[in-house]
MIFITI-852287 format. One record per residue (C-alpha): residue in one letter; residue number from 1; chain; x, z negated, y negated. Coordinates in pm, whole numbers, padded with zeros to 5 digits. Each point is the difference from the previous one (the first is absolute). Example, Ala and Ser with C-alpha at 12.3 -4.5 7.8 and 13.67 -1.06 7.14 Angstrom:
2
+------+------+-------+--------+--------+--------+
| resn | resi | chain |     c1 |     c3 |     c2 |
+------+------+-------+--------+--------+--------+
|    a |    1 |     A |  01230 | -00780 |  00450 |
|    s |    2 |     A |  00137 |  00066 | -00344 |
+------+------+-------+--------+--------+--------+
This chain:
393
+------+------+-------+--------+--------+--------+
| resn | resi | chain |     c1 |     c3 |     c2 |
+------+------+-------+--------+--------+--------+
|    x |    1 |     A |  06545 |  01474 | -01078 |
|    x |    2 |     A | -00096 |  00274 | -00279 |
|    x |    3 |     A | -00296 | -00096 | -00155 |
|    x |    4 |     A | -00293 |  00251 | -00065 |
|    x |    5 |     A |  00047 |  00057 | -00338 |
|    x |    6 |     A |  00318 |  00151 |  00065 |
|    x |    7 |     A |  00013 |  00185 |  00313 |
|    x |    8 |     A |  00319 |  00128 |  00172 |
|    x |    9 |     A |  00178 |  00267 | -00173 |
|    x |   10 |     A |  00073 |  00237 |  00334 |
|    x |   11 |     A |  00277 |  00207 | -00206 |
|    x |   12 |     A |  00209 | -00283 | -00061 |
|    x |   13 |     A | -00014 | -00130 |  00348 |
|    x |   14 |     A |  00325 |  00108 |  00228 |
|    x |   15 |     A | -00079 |  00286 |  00262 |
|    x |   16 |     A | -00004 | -00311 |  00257 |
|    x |   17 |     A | -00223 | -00182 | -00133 |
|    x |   18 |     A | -00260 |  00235 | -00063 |
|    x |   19 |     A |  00051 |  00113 |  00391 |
|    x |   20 |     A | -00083 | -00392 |  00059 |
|    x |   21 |     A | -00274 |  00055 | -00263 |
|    x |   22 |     A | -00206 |  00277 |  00200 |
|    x |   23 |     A |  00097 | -00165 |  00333 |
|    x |   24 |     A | -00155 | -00333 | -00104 |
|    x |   25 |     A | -00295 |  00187 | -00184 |
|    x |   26 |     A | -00364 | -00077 |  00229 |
|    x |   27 |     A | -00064 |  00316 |  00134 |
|    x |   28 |     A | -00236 |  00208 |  00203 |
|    x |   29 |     A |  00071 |  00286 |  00177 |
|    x |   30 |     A | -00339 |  00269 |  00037 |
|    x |   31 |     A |  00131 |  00309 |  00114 |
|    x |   32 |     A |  00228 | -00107 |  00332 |
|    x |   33 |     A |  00002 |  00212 |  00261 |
|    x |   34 |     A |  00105 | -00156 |  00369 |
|    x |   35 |     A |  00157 |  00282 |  00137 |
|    x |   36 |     A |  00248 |  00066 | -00292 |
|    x |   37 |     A |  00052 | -00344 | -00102 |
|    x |   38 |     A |  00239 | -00120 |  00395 |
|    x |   39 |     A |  00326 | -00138 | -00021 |
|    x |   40 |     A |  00228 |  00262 |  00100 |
|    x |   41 |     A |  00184 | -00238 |  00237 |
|    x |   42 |     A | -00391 | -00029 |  00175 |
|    x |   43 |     A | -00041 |  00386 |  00069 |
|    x |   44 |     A |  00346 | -00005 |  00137 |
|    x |   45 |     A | -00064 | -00286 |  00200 |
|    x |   46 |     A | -00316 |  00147 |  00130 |
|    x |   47 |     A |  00104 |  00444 |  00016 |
|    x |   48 |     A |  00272 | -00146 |  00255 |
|    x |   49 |     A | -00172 | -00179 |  00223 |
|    x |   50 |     A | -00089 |  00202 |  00289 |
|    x |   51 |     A | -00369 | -00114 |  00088 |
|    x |   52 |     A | -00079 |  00099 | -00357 |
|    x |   53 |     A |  00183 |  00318 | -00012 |
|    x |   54 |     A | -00154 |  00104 |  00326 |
|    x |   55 |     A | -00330 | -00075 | -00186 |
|    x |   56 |     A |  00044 |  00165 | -00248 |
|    x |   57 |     A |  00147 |  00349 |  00175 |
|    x |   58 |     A | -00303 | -00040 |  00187 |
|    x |   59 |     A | -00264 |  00013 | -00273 |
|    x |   60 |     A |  00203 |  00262 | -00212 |
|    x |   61 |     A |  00226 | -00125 | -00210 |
|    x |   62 |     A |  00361 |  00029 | -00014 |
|    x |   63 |     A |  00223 | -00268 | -00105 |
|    x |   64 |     A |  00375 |  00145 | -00083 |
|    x |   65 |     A |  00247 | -00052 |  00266 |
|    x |   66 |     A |  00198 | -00195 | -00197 |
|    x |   67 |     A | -00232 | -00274 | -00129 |
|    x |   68 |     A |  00287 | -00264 | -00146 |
|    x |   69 |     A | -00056 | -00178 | -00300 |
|    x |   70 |     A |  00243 |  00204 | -00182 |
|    x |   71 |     A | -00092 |  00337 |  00105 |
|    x |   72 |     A | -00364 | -00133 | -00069 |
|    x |   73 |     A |  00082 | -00127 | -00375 |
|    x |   74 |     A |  00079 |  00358 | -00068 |
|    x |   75 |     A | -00296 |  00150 |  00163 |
|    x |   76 |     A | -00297 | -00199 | -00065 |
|    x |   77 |     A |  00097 | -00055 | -00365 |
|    x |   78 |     A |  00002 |  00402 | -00157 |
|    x |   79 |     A |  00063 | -00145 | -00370 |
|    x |   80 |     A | -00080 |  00175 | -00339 |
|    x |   81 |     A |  00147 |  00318 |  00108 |
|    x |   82 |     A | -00325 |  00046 |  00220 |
|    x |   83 |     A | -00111 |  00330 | -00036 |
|    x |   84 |     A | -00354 | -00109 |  00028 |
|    x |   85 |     A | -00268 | -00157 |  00152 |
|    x |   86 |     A | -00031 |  00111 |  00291 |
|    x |   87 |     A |  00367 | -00062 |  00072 |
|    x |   88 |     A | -00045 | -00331 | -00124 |
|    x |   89 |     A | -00246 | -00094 |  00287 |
|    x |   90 |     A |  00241 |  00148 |  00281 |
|    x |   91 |     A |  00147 | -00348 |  00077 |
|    x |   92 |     A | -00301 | -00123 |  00079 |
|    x |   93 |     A | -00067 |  00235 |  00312 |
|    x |   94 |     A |  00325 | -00244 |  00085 |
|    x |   95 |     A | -00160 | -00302 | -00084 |
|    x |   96 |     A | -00367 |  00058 |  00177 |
|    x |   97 |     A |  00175 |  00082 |  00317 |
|    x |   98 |     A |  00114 | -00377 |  00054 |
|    x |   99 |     A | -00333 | -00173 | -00145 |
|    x |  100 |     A | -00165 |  00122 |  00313 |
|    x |  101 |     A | -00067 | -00364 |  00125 |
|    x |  102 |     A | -00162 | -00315 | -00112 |
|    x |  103 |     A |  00347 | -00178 |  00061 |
|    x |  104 |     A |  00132 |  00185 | -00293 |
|    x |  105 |     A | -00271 |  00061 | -00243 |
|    x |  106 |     A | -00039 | -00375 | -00020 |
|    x |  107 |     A |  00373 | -00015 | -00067 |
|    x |  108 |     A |  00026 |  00273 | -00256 |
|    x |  109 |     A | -00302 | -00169 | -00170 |
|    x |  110 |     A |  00158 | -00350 |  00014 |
|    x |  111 |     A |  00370 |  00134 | -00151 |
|    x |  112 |     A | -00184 |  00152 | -00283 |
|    x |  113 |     A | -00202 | -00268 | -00094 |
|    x |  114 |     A |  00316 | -00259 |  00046 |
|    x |  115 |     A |  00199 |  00243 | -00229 |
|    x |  116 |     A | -00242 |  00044 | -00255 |
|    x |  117 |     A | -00065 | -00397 | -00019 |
|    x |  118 |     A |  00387 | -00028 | -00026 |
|    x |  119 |     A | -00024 |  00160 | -00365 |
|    x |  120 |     A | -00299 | -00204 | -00082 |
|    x |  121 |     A | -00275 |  00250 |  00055 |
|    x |  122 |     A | -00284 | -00224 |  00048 |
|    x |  123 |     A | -00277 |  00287 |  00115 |
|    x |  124 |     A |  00089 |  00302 |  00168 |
|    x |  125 |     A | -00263 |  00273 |  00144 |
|    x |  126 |     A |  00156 |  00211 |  00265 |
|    x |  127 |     A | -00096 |  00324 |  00055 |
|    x |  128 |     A |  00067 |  00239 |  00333 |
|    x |  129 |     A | -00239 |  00236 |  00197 |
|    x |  130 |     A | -00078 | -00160 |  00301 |
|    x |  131 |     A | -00038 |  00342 |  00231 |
|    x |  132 |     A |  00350 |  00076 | -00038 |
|    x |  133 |     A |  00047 | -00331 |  00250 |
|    x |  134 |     A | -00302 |  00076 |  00230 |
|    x |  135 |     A |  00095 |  00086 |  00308 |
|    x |  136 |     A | -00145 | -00054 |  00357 |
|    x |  137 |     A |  00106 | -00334 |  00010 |
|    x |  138 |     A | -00107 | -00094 | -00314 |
|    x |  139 |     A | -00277 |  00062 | -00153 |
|    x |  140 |     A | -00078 | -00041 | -00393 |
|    x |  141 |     A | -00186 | -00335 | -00008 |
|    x |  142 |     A |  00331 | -00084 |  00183 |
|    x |  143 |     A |  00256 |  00129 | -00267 |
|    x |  144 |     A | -00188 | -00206 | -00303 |
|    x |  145 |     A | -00026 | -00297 |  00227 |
|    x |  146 |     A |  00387 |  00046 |  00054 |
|    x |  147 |     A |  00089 | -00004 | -00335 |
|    x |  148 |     A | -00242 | -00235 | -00086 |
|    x |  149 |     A |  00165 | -00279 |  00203 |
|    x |  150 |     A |  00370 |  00091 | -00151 |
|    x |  151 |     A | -00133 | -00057 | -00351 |
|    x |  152 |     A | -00196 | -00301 |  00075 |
|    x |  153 |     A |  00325 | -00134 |  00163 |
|    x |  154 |     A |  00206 |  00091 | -00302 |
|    x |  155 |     A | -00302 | -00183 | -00220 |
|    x |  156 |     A |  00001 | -00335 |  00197 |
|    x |  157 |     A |  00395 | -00014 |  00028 |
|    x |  158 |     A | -00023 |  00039 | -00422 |
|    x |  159 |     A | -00243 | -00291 | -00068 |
|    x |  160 |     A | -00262 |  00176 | -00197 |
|    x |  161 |     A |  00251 |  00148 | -00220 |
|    x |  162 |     A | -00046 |  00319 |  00114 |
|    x |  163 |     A | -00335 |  00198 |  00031 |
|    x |  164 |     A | -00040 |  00390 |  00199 |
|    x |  165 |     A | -00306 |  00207 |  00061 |
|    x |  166 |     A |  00059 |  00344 |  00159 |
|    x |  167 |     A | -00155 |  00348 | -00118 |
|    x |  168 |     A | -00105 |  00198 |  00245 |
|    x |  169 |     A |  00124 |  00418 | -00035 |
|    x |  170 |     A | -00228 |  00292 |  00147 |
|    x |  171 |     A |  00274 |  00344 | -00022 |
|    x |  172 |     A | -00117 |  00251 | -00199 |
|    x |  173 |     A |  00097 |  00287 |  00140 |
|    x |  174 |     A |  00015 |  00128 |  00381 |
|    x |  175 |     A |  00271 |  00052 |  00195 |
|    x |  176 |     A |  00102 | -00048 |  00338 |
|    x |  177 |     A |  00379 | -00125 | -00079 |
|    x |  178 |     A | -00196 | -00296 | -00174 |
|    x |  179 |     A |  00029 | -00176 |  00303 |
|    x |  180 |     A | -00150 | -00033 |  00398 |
|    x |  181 |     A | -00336 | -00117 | -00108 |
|    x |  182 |     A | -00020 |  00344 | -00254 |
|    x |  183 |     A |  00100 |  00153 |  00323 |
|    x |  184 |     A | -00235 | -00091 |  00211 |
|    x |  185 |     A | -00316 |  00065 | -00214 |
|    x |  186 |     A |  00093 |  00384 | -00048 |
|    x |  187 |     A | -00023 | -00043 |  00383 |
|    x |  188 |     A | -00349 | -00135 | -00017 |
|    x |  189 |     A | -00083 |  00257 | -00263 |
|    x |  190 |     A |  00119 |  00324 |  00015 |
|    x |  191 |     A | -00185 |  00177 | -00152 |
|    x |  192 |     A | -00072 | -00170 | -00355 |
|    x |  193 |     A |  00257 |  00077 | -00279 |
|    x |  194 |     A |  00262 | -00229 | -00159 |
|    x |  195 |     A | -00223 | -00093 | -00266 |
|    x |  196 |     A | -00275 | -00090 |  00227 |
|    x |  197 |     A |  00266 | -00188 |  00215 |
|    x |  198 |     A |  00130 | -00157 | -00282 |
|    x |  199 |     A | -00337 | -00143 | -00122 |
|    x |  200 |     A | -00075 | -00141 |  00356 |
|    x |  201 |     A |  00315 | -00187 |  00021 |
|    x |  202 |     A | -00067 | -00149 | -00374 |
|    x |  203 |     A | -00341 | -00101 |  00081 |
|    x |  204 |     A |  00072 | -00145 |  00368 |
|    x |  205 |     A |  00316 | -00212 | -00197 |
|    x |  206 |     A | -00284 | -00124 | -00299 |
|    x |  207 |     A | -00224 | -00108 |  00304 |
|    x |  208 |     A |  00277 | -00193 |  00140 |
|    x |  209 |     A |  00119 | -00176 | -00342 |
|    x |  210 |     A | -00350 | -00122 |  00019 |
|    x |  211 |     A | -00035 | -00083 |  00327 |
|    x |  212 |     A |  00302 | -00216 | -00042 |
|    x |  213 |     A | -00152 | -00201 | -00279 |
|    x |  214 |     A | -00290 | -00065 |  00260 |
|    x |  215 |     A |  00206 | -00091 |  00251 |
|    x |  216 |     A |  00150 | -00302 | -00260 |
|    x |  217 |     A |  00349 |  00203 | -00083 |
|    x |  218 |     A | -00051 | -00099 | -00389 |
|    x |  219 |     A |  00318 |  00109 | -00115 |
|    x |  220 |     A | -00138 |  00329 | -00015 |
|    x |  221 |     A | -00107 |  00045 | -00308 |
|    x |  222 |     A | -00013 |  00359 | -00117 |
|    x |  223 |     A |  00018 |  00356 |  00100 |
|    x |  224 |     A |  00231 |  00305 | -00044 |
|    x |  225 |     A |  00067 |  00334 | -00025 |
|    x |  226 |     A |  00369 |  00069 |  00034 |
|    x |  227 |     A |  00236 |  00293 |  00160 |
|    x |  228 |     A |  00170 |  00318 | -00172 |
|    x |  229 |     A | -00336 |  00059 | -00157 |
|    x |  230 |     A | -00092 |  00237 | -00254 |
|    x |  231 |     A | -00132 | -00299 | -00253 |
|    x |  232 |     A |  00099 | -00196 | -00240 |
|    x |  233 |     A |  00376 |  00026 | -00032 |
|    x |  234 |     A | -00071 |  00373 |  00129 |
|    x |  235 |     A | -00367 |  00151 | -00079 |
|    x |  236 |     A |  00004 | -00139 | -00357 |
|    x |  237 |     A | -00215 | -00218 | -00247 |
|    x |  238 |     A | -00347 |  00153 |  00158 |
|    x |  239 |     A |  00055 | -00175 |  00367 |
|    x |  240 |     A |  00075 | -00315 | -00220 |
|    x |  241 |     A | -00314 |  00047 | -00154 |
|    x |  242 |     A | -00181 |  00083 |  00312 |
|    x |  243 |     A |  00112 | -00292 |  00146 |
|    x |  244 |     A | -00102 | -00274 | -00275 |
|    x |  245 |     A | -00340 |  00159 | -00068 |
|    x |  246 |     A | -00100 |  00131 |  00334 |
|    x |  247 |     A |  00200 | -00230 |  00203 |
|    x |  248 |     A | -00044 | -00296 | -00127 |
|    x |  249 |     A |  00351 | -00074 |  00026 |
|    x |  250 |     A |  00162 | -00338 | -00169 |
|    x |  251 |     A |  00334 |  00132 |  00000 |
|    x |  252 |     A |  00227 |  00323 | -00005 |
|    x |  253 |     A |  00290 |  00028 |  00205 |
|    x |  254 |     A |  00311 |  00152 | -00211 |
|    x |  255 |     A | -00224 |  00210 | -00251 |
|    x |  256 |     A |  00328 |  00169 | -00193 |
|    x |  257 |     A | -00178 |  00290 | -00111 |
|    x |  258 |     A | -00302 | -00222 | -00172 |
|    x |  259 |     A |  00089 |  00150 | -00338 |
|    x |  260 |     A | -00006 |  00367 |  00082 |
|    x |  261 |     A | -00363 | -00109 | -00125 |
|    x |  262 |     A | -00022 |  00103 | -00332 |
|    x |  263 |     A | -00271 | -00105 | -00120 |
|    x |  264 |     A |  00030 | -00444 | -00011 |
|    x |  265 |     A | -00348 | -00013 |  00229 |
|    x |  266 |     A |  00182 | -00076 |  00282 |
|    x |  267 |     A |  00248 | -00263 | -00129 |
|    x |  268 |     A | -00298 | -00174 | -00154 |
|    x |  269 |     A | -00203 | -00029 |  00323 |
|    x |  270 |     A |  00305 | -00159 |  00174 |
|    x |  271 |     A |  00046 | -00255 | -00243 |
|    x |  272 |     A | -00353 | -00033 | -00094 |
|    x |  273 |     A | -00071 | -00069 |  00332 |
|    x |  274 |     A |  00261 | -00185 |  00093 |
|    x |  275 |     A |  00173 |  00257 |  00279 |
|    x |  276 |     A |  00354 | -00046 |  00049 |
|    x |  277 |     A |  00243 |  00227 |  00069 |
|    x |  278 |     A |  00227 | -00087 |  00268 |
|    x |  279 |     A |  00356 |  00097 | -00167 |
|    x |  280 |     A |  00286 |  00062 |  00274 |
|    x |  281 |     A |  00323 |  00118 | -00262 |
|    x |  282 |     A |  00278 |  00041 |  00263 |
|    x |  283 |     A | -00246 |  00205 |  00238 |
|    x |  284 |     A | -00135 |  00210 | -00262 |
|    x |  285 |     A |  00330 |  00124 | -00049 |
|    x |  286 |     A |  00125 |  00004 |  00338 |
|    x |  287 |     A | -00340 |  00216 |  00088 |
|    x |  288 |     A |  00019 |  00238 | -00298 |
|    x |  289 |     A | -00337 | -00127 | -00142 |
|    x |  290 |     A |  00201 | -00009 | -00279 |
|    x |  291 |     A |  00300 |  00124 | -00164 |
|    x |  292 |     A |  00186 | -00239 | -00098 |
|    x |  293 |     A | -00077 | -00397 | -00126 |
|    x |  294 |     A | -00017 |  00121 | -00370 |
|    x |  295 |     A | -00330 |  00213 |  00060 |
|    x |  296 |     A | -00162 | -00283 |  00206 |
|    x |  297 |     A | -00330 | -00087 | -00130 |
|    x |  298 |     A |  00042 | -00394 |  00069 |
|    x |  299 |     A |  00125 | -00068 | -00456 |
|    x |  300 |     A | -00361 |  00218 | -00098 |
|    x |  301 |     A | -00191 | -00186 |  00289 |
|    x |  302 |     A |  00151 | -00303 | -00150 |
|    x |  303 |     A | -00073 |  00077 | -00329 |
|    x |  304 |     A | -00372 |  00119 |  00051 |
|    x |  305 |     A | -00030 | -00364 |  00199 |
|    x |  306 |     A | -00097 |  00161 |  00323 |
|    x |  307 |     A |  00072 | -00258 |  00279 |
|    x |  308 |     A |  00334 |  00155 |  00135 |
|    x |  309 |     A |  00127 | -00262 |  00264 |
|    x |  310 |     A |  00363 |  00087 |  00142 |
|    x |  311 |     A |  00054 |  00045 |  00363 |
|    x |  312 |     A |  00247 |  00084 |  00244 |
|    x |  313 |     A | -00166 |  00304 |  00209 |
|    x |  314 |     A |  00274 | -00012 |  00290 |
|    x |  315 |     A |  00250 | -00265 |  00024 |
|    x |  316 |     A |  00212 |  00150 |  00236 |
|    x |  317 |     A | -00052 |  00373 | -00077 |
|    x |  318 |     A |  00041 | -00019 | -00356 |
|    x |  319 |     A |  00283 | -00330 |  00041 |
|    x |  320 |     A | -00134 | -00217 | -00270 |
|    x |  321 |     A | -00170 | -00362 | -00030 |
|    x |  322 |     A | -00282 | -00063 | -00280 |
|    x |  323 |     A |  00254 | -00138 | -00203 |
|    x |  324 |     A |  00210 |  00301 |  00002 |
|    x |  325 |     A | -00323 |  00175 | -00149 |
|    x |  326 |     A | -00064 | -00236 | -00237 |
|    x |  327 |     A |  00403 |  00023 | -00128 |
|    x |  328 |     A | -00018 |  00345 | -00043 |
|    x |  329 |     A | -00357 |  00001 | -00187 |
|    x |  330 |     A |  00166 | -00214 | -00240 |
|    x |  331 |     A |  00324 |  00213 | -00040 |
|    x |  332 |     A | -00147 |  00302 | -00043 |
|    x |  333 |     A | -00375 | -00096 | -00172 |
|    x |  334 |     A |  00203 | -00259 | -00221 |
|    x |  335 |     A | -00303 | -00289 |  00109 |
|    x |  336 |     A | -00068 | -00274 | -00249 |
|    x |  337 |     A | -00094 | -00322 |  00163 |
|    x |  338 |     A | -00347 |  00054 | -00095 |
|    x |  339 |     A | -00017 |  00322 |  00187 |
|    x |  340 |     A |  00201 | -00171 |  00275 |
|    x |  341 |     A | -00251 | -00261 | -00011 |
|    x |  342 |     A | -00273 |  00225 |  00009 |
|    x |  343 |     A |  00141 |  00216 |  00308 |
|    x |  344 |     A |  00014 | -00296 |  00208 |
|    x |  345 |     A | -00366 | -00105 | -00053 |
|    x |  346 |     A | -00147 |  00363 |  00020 |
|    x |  347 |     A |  00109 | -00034 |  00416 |
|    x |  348 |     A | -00122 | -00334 |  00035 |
|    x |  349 |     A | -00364 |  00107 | -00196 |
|    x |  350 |     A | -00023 |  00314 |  00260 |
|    x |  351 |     A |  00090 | -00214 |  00273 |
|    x |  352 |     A | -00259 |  00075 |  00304 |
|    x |  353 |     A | -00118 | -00345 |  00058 |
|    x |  354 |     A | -00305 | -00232 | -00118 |
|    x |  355 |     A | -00109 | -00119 | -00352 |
|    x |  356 |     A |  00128 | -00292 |  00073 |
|    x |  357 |     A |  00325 |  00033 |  00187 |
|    x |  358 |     A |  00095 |  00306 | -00311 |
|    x |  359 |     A | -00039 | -00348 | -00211 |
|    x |  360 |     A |  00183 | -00279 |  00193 |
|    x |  361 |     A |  00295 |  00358 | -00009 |
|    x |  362 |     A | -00061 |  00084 | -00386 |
|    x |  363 |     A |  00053 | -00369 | -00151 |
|    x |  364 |     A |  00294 | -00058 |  00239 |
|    x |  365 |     A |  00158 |  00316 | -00082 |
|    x |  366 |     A | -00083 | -00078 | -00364 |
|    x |  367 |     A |  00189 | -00334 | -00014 |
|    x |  368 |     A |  00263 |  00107 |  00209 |
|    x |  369 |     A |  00087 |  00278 | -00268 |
|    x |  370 |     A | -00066 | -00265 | -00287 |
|    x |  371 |     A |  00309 | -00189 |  00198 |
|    x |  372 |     A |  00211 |  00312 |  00048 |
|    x |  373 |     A | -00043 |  00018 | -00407 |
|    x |  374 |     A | -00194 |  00315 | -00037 |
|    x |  375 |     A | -00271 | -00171 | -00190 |
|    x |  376 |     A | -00354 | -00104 |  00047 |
|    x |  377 |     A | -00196 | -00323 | -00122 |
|    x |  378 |     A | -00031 | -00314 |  00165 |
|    x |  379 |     A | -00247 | -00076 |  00242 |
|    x |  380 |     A | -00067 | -00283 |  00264 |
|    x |  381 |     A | -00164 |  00218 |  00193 |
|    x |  382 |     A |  00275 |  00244 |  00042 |
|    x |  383 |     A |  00217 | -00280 |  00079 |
|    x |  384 |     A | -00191 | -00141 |  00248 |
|    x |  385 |     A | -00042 |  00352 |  00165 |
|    x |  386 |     A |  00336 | -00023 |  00015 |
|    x |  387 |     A |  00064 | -00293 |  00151 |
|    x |  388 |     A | -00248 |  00053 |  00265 |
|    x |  389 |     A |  00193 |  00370 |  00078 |
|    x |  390 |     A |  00365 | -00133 | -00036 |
|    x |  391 |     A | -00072 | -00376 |  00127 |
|    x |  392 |     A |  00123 | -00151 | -00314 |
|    x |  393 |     A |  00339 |  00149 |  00056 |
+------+------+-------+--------+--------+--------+
């Protein structure tokens, strides 16, 4: 086993063994979403069965005729050439239509959470918008409680070794090809405008992420904004700001256009204040929220130690695992062990969970990196929070 002193040296390590490197790496995963993170081989299990096609016809989407797994690995996965982001979120319209059922939100919640454990992600948050699955059969208390169970399955099949919580998403903006439930409020209201629509829907979905908790769903543990909106990635540094100062908010989903700010205000109040920017590389691309990997502001957040914890976005959609993202941070961002190191531990100290759970997870993490030769100190108490995590294996 390297000892601390002399941690790894990742350049002289073969191309395999780094992949078994990041693969083995303790990892959490904070920007997830459900609906973009399926197996393909699930949607095309599900888009051609014909109780869930008629379902899904019948509330207003429409799955492609030919719904194969092939056909589908084309479709579903639009790859860097995407033109943008709203193209990027077509497969999704795909991918809502057969999560109209508790039956296969649990699933699609379970398969995620037994993939991500499978590369040693030991905390994942996932994030979807629970009225795109409200129908009138099911009802939003019923979609969290769906997923709910296929992550606490997933959980209790891993032995502790794996820990989810699930962020709640309000849509931004209004529109009626959202989904049924978007559908049937302009019904109920037709007279307010989209923005008043909009605002109703992102209220009634906060109420319900809190009702939730009430109701003893725990795994909820935070709320979102997400959606083709015109913030962060798209409105600019000011909604960032908006959203740490009059928000509140802990975290910041993407943020690639962070240092438009000129003046360093901004970068100091997320690191001063411990915000962390949720970094997504492959997506970023894919969605045009940046140009290319070389103007990606993850080496300056790095460098101005903002808590930049990497994450997958959509598994599916984009077609990458967290280690995939952490390979290519390293190839192109040229990631010392120390900042390796460091990357890890930013997603574990923004994790969503208690004081003392973020503990137990930090010391584990630690020691298990302190293993994998990337550095660290000795301390019983990380090795014992290991031990209890891993069961002494």
């Amino acid at each position: 086993m390297t000892t601390p002193e002399r941690p790894l040296d990742l350049a002289k390590l073969s191309p395999a063994d780094r992949k078994k490197l990041f693969r083995a790496l303790p990892k959490t995963d904070l920007h997830c979403h459900l609906d973009g993170s399926l197996r393909v081989s699930t949607v095309a299990e599900l888009a051609q069965d014909p109780k869930l096609r008629e379902r899904a016809h019948a509330l207003g989407y429409t799955l492609p005729e030919d719904a194969s797994e092939k056909t589908l690995e084309r479709v579903l996965r639009p790859g860097v050439d995407c033109k943008s982001l709203v193209e990027y979120l077509l497969p999704f319209d795909i991918i809502c239509g057969v999560l109209q059922t508790p039956g296969t939100l649990e699933r699609a919640a379970y398969e995620l959470a037994v993939d991500a454990a499978a590369e040693n992600v030991w905390y994942l948050e996932v994030r979807f918008a629970p009225q795109r699955h409200i129908n009138d059969d099911l009802d939003g208390l019923g979609v969290l409680q769906a997923v709910d169970r296929g992550l606490a399955r997933a959980e209790k099949e891993h032995g502790g070794r794996l820990r989810t919580g699930i962020i709640v998403c309000a849509m931004r903006h209004y529109d009626e090809r959202i989904g049924y439930y978007h559908r049937r409020v302009r019904e109920s209201y037709r007279y307010s405008s989209a923005r008043e629509l909009a605002s109703h829907c992102s209220l009634e979905v906060a109420r319900l992420a809190a009702e939730a908790r009430k109701r003893g769903l725990l795994r909820v543990v935070a709320f979102d904004l997400a959606g083709p909106e015109e913030t962060g990635e798209g409105y600019g540094p000011a909604s960032i700001k908006q959203a740490v100062t009059h928000l509140n908010a802990h975290r910041i989903g993407h943020g690639t256009r962070v240092l438009e700010d000129k003046k360093p205000d901004l970068l100091e109040f997320l690191r001063d204040h411990r915000v962390a920017i949720e970094v997504c590389l492959t997506s970023n691309v894919q969605t045009k929220a940046v140009r290319s990997l070389a103007e990606h502001p993850f080496r300056r957040l790095l460098d101005e130690e903002v808590r930049a914890p990497l994450c997958t976005d959509n598994r599916l959609v984009s077609g990458i695992t967290l280690s995939d993202e952490y390979a290519l941070a390293y190839e192109q961002f040229k990631l010392t062990p120390k900042e390796l190191r460091r990357v890890v531990l930013y997603g574990f100290k923004a994790a969503f969970v208690s004081y003392q759970e973020r503990r137990r997870l930090l010391l584990a993490a630690k020691a298990k990196l302190r293993e994998l030769g990337l550095g660290g100190t000795w301390s019983r108490d990380e090795e014992d929070a290991l031990a209890s995590l891993t069961g002494g294996r």
